[in-house]
VMD Tcl script that draws the C-alpha trace (Angstrom):
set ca {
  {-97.20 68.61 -92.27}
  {-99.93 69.89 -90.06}
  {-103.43 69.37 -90.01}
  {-107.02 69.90 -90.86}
  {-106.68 69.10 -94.33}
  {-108.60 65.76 -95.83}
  {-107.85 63.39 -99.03}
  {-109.65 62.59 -102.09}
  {-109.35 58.97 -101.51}
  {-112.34 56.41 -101.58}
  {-115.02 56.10 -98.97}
  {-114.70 53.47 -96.40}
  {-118.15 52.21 -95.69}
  {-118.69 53.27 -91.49}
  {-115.73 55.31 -91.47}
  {-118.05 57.56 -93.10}
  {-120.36 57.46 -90.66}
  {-120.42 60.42 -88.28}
  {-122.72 61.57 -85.45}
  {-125.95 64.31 -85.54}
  {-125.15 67.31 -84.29}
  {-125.02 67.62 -80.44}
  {-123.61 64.15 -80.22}
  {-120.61 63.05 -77.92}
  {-119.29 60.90 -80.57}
  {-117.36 61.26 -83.72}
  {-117.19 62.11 -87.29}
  {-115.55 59.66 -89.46}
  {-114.19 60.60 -92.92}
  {-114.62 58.42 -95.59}
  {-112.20 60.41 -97.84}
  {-109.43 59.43 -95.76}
  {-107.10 61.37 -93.25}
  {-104.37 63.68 -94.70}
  {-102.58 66.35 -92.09}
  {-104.65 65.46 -89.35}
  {-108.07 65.91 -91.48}
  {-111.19 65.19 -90.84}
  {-112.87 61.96 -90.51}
  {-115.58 63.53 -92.31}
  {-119.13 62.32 -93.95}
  {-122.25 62.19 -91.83}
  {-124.64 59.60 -91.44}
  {-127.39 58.49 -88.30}
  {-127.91 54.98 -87.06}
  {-128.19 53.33 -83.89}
  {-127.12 51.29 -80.99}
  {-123.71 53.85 -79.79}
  {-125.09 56.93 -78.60}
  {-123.40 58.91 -75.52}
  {-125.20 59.86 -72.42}
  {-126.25 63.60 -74.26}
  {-129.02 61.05 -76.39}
  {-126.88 61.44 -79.59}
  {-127.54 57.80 -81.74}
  {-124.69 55.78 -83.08}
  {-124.92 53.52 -85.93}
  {-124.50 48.96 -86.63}
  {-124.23 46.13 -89.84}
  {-124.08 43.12 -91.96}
  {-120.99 41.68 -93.90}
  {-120.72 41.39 -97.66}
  {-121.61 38.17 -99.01}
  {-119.43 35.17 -99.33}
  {-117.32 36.66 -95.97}
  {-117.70 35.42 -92.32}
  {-119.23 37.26 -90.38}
  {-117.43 39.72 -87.74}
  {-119.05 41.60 -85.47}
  {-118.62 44.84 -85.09}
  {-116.99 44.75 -81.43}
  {-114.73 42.19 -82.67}
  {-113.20 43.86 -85.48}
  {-112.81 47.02 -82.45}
  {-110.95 44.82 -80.17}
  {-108.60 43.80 -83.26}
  {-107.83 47.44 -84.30}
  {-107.08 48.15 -80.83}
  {-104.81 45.47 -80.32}
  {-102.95 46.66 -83.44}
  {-102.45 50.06 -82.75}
  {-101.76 49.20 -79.19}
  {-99.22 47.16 -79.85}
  {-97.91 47.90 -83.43}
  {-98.50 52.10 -83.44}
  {-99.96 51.50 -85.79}
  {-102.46 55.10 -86.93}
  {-105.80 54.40 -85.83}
  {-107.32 55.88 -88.52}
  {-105.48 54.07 -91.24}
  {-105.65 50.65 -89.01}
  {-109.32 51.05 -88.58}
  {-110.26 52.22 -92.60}
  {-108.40 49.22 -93.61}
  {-110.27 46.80 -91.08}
  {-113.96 48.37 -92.17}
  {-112.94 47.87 -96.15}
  {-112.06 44.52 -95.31}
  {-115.07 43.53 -93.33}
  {-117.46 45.71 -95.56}
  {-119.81 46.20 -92.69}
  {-123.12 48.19 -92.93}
  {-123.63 51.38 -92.13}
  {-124.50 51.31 -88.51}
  {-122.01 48.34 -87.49}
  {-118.93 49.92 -88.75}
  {-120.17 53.07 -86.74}
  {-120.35 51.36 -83.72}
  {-117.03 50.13 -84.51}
  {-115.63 53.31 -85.21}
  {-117.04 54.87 -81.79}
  {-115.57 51.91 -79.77}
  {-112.28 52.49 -81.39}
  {-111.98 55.90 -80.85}
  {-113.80 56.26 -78.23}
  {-111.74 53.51 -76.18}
  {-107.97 55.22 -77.30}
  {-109.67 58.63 -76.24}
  {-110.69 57.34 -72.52}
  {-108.04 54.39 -72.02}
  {-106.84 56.45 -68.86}
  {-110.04 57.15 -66.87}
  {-110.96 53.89 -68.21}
  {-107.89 52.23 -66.75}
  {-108.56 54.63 -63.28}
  {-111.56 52.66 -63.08}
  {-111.18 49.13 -64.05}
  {-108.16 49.09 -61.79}
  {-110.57 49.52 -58.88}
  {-112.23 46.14 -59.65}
  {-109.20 44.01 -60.89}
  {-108.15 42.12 -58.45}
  {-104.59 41.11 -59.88}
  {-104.47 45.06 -61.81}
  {-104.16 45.42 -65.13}
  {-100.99 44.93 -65.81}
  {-100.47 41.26 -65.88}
  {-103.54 41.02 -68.21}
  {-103.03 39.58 -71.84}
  {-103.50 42.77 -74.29}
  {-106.42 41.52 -75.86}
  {-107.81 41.15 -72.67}
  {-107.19 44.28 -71.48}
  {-107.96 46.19 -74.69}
  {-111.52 43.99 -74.49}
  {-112.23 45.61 -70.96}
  {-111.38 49.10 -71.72}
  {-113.74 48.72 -75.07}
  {-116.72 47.46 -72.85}
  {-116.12 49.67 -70.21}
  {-116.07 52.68 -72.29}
  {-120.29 51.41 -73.54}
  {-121.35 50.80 -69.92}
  {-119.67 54.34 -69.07}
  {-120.18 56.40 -71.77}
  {-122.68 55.00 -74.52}
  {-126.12 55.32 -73.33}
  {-128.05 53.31 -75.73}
  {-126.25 50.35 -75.76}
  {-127.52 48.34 -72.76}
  {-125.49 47.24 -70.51}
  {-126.41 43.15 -70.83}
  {-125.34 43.47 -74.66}
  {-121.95 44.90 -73.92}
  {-121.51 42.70 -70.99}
  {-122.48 39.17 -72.52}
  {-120.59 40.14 -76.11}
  {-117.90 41.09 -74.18}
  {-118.16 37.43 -72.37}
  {-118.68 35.76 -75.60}
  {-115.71 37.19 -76.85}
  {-113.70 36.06 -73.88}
  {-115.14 32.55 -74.08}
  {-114.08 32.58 -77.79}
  {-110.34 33.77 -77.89}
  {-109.44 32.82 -73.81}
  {-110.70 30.19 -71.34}
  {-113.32 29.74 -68.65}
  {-111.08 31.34 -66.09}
  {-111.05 34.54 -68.56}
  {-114.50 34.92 -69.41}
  {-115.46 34.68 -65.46}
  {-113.37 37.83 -64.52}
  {-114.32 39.81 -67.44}
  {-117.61 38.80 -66.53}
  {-116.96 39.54 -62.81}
  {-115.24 43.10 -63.58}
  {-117.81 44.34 -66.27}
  {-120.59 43.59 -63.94}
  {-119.14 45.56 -60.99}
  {-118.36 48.48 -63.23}
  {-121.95 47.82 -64.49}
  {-123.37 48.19 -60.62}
  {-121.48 51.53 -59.80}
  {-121.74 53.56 -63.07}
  {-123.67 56.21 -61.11}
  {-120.23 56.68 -58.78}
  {-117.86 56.13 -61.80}
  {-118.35 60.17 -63.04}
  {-115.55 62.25 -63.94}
  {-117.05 64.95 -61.33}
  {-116.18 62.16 -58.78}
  {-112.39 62.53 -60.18}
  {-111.38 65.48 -57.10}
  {-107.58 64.93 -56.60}
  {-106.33 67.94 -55.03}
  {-103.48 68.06 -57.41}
  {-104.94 70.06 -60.44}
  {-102.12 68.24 -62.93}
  {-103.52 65.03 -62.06}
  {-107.36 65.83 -61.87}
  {-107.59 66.71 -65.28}
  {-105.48 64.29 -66.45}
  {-107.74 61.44 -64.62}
  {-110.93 63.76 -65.57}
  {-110.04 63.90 -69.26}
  {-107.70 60.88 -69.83}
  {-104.73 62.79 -70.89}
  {-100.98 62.06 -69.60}
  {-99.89 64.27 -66.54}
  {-96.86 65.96 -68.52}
  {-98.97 66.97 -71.04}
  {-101.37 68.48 -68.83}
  {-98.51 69.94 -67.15}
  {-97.16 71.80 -70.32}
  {-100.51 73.50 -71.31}
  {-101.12 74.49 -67.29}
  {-97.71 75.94 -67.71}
  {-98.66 77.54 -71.11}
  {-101.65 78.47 -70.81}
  {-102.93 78.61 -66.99}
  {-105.20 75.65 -65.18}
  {-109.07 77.03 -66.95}
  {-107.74 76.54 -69.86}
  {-105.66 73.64 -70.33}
  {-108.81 71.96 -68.73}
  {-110.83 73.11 -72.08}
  {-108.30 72.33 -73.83}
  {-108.40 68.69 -72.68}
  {-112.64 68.41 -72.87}
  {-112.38 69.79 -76.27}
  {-110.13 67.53 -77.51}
  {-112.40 64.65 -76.31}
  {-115.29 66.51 -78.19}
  {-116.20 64.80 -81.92}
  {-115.10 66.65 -84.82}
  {-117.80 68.17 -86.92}
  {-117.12 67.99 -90.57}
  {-116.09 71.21 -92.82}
  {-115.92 72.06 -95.77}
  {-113.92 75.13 -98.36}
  {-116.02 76.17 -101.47}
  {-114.38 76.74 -104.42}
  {-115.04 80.36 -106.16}
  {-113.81 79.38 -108.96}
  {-117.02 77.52 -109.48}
  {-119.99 78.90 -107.59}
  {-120.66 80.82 -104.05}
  {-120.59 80.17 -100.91}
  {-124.52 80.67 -100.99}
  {-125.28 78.23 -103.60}
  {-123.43 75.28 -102.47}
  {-125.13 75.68 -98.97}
  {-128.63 75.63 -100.46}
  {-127.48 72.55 -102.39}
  {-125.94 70.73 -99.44}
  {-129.45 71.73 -97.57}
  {-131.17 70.10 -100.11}
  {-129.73 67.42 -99.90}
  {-130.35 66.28 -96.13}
  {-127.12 68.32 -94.86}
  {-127.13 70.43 -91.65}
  {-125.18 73.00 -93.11}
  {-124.31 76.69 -92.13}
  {-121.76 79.07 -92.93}
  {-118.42 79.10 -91.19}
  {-118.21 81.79 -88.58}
  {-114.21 81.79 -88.56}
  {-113.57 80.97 -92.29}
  {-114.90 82.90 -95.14}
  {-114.92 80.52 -97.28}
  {-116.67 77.65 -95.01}
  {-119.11 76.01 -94.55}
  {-119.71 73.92 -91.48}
  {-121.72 70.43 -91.79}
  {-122.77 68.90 -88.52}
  {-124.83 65.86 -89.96}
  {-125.84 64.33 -93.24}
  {-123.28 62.18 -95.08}
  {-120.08 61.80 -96.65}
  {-119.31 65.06 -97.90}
  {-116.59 63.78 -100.55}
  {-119.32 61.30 -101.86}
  {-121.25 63.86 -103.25}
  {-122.03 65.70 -106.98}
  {-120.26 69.22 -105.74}
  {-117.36 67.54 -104.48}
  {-116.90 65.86 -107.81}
  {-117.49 68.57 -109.81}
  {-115.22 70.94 -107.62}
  {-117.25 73.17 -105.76}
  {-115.74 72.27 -103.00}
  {-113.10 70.63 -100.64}
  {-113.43 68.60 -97.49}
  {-111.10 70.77 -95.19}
  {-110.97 72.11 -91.41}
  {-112.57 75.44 -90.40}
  {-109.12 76.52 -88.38}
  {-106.67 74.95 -91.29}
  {-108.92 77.16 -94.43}
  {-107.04 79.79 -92.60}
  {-103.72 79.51 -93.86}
  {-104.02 80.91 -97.45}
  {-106.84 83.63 -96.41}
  {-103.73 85.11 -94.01}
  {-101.36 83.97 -96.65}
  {-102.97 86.49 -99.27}
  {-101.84 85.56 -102.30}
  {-102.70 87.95 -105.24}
  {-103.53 86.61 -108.79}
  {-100.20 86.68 -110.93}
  {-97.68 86.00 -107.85}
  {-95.66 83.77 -107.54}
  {-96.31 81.24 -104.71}
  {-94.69 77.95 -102.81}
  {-96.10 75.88 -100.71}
  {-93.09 73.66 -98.71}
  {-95.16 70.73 -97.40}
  {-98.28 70.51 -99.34}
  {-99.75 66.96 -99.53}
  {-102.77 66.18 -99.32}
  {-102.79 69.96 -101.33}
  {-105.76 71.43 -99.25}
  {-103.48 74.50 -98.68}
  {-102.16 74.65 -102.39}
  {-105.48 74.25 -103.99}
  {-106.85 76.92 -101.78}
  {-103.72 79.72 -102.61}
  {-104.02 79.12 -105.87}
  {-108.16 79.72 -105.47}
  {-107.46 83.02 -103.88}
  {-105.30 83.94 -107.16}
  {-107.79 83.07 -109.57}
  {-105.92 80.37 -111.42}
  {-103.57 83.04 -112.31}
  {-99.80 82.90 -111.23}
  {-97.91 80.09 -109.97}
  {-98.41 77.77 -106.97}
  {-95.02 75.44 -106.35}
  {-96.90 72.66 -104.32}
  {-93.99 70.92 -102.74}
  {-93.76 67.36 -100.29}
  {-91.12 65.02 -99.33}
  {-93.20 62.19 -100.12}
  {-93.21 61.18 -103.86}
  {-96.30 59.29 -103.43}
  {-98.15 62.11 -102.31}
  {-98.44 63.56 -105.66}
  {-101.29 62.30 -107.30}
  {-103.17 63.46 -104.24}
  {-102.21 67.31 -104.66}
  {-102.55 66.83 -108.72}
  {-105.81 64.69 -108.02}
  {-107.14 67.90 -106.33}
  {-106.00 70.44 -108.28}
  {-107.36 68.63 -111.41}
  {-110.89 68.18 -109.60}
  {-110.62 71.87 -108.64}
  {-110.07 72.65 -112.28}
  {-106.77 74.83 -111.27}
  {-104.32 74.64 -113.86}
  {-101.89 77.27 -111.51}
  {-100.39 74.79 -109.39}
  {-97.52 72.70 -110.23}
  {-96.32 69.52 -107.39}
  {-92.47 68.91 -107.18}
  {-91.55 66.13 -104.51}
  {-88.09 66.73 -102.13}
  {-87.06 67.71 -99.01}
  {-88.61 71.15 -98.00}
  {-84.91 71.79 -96.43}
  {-83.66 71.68 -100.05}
  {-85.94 73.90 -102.10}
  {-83.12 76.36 -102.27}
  {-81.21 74.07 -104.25}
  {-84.35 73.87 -106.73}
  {-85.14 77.82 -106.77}
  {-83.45 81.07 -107.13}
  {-83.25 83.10 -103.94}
  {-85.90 85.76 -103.36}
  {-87.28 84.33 -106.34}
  {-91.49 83.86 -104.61}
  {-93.85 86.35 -103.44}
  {-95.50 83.98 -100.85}
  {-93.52 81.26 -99.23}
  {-96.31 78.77 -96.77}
  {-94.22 76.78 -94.41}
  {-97.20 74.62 -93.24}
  {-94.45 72.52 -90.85}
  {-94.25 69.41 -89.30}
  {-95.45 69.50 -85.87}
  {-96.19 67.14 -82.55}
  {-100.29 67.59 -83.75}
  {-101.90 67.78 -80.59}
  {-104.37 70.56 -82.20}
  {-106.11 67.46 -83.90}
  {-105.87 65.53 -81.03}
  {-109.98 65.00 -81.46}
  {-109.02 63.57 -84.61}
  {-106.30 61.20 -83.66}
  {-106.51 60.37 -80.14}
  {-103.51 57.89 -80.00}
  {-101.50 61.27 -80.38}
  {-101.45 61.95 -77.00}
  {-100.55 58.83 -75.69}
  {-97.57 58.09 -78.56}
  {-95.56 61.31 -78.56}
  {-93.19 62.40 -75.70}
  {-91.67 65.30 -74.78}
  {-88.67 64.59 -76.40}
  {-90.69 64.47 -79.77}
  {-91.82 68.42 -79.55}
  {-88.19 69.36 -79.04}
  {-86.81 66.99 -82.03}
  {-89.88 68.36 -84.43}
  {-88.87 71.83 -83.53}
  {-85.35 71.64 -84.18}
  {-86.94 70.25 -87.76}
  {-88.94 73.07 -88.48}
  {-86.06 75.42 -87.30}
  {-83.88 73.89 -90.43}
  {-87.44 73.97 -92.72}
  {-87.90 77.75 -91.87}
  {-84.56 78.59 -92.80}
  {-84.73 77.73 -96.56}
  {-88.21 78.95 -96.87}
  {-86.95 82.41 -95.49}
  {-84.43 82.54 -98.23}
  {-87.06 82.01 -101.20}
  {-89.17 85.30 -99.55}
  {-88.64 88.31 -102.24}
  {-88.05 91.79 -100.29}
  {-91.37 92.62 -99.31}
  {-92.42 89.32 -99.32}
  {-94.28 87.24 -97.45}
  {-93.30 83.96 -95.42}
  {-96.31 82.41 -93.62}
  {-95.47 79.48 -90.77}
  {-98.22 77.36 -89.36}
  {-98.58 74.19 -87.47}
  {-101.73 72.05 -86.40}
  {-100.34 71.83 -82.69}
  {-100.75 74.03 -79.71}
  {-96.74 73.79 -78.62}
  {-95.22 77.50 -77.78}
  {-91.78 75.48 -78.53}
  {-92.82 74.69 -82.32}
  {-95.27 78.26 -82.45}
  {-94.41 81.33 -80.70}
  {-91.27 80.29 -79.17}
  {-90.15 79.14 -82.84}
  {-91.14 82.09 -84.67}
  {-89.61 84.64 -82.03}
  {-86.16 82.61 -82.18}
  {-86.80 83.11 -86.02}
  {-87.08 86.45 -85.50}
  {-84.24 87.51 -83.59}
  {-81.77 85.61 -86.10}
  {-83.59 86.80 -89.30}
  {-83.93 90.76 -88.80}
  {-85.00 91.12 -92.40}
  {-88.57 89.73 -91.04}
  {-90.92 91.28 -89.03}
  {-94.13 89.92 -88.05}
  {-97.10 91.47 -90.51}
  {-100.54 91.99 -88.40}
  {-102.17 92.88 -91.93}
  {-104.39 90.17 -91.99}
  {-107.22 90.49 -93.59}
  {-110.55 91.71 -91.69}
  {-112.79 88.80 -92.20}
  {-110.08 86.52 -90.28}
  {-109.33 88.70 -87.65}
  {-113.14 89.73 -86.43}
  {-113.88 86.02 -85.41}
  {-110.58 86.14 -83.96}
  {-111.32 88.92 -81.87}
  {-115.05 87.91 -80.98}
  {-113.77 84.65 -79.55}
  {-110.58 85.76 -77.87}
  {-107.98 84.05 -79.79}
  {-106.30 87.56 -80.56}
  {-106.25 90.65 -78.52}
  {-104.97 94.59 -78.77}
  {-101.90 93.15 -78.61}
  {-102.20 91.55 -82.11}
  {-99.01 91.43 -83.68}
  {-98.73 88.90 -86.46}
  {-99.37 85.75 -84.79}
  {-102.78 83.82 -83.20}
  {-103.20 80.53 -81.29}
  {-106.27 78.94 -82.18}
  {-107.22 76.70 -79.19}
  {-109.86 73.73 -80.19}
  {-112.42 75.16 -77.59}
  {-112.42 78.60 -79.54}
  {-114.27 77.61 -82.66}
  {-114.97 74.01 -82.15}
  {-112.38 73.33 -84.55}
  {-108.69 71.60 -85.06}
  {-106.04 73.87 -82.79}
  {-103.76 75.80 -85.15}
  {-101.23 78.39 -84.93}
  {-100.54 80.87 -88.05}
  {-97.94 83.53 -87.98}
  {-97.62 85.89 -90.90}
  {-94.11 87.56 -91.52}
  {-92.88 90.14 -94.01}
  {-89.43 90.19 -95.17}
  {-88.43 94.11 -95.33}
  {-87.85 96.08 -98.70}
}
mol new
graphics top color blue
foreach p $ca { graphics top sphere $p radius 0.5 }
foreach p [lrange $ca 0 end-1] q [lrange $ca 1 end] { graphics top cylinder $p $q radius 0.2 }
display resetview
């Protein structure tokens, strides 16, 4: 399953909370996460805004609970998915529905959290400089509890720096000893008196591998695959815009209105909305609120969903009356989309592994109003046991994939996968686009995308797909309103084939790679 996609689940009070447009921090979605979506809704506050003068947000606990402040319940979701794996987003949604802070707290917790996971190595680079005994032989919750304060003194520049120190101390005093709460203290206030020094521009190691892994707070081998993919420029981009927030998107539904009308109904509603430049079907929201708490959400008009992911189905092309599978389709953003495109007319198979998953894709579809799509759970590697051969028009292998497109979206991804994860995921997608090649009818068309930036799970997957399948070909028929952005921002050139590599600095959006193939008459 790959990413950009978002679920119709129920808000989670500052998850929802996002940051005004311009801001260093991020968007939050209260909807929930599915395929690497969008932590979505937007929302203003105070007390966490980065150095570029964006504001963060703060709050109060229901009533009848103890209170928890919201640096507390960081430190505890850190520890967790520090030491469990646990998904930060998950970890963290569960926390703020638990604690039911306000608005503005559960922001700030939300920026601590992700902000901390997204800068633990710089962070680390510098702490270590002022830890006498290094970090290493600190307690987790101790050293999770300096990163978190570090990251406000360093990178939040509205919180001041006596608040994050002394709740940082209190905290100490609270869950250590005396001993503790002196060198946190001691360390915090050091970092405090050379913030001006402690820049990433002051980050000059001759070795470009680990400069912008220090820089950006990325590990060194993955810095050293994109270098080696994509050249030193732009694996540096690639790093600073994965550290960028995600802006929240959204698809509109044809079916029931135009693009048009639902953006003068979001403006009028406090959204900073415009349309998507890369999808046609977009819109892009940059600050306002929680998009899936709204009246054209409920009523269909729309669906929470990545700019770079909405481009699946447009390249996909289904016509009304065809027949159409999707292999891995939970949360359904994909399905509901395909089966958009055709009208209601046809067929979508919406398929996932996960039985559980499918009252989210029927949940959608029935919001949608499309009556086209029908969900069947099993293993995508199997659907040829379940259908006829050649028997669909459109086959969408949206694959499971390593995810480091939506890295912006789940920072924890870079520091939990390995190497040896991209070449096991590949080796499952090489088994997954086997079956769904056998489903394509002669002149047909088989569509493969992932939310990562890999060549071994994109263009080095595809061409090995090629040149054991030479019934397929790549198809550079896309249609024109996908491949003009394309070509504007340098994601595709004259040599166009088939296939694109979306890279998250192009559009501001989750990385993606789409290749569309046509199985010959």
């Amino acid at each position: 399953m790959s990413g950009g996609e978002q679920r119709n689940g129920k808000p989670s009070g500052g998850a929802n909370a996002a940051r005004p447009a311009g801001s260093k921090g991020r968007s939050h979605a209260g909807a929930g996460q599915g395929k690497g979506g969008q932590r979505g809704g937007q929302s203003q506050g105070n007390g966490n805004a980065r150095r570029d003068g964006a504001r963060g947000p703060g709050q109060s606990p229901r009533t009848g609970r103890a209170p928890r402040t919201p640096r507390e319940l960081a430190l505890d979701t850190l520890v967790k998915v520090a030491e469990t794996g646990a998904y930060s987003n998950l970890q963290l949604n569960r926390a703020l529905q638990d604690a039911q802070l306000q608005r503005a707290d559960a922001a700030l917790a939300t920026e601590l959290v992700y902000g901390t996971i997204q800068r633990q190595l710089t962070l680390d680079h510098w702490l270590s400089k002022f830890a006498a005994k290094g970090l290493h032989k600190l307690e987790p919750w101790v050293h999770q509890l300096l990163r978190m304060s570090a990251y406000q003194l360093l990178y939040l520049d509205r919180i001041p720096a006596h608040a994050a120190v002394n709740e940082a101390v209190t905290i100490a005093k609270r869950r250590g000893h005396q001993g503790i709460s002196g060198m946190v203290n001691g360390i915090l206030r050091s970092i405090d008196r050379n913030r001006a020094e402690l820049t990433a521009s002051a980050i000059n190691d001759k070795d470009p591998v680990a400069r912008i892994a220090l820089r950006h707070s990325y590990p060194e081998w993955l810095v050293q695959r994109w270098i080696t993919a994509y050249g030193e420029e732009a694996a540096e981009a690639i790093c600073a815009a994965g550290n960028e927030p995600p802006h929240a998107s959204l698809r509109i539904n044809p079916l029931r209105g135009a693009r048009e009308e639902a953006l003068r109904q979001l403006t009028e509603q406090g959204f900073d909305a415009s349309a998507s430049v890369i999808a046609p079907a977009g819109i892009a929201v940059r600050r306002g609120g929680n998009l899936a708490d709204t009246e054209g959400f409920r009523e269909g008009k729309w669906t929470v969903q990545d700019e770079s992911s909405m481009l699946v189905a447009e390249v996909a092309a289904p016509q009304a009356g065809m027949q159409v599978l999707d292999c891995c389709a939970a949360p359904g953003g994909k399905s509901t989309h395909l089966a958009e495109l055709m009208e209601g007319k046809g067929k979508v198979w919406a398929n996932d592994l996960h039985p559980h998953k499918r009252p989210l894709i029927e949940a959608q579809a029935e919001r949608l109003g499309l009556d086209n799509i029908e969900v069947i759970t099993g293993d995508a590697g199997a659907l040829d046991e379940r259908f006829p051969e050649s028997s669909m028009d459109v086959v969408l292998l949206d694959a499971p994939c390593s995810g480091f497109g939506v890295i912006r979206r789940k920072p924890e991804i870079k520091w939990t996968k390995t190497a040896g994860d991209v070449a096991e995921i590949a080796a499952i997608q090489r088994r997954l686009l086997r079956t769904a090649a056998g489903l394509v009818k002669p002149g047909g068309t088989l569509v493969y995308s992932t939310c990562t930036i890999e060549k071994a799970e994109n263009e080095q997957q595809v061409a090995a797909f090629l040149s054991e399948h030479s019934e397929f070909e790549l198809d550079a028929g896309w249609p024109e309103a996908v491949l003009l952005p394309l070509r504007q921002a340098g994601a595709i050139d004259d040599s166009f084939a088939g296939q694109a590599q979306l890279l998250p600095q192009h559009f501001d959006s989750d990385g993606f790679y789409i290749a569309r193939m046509r199985k010959r008459a």
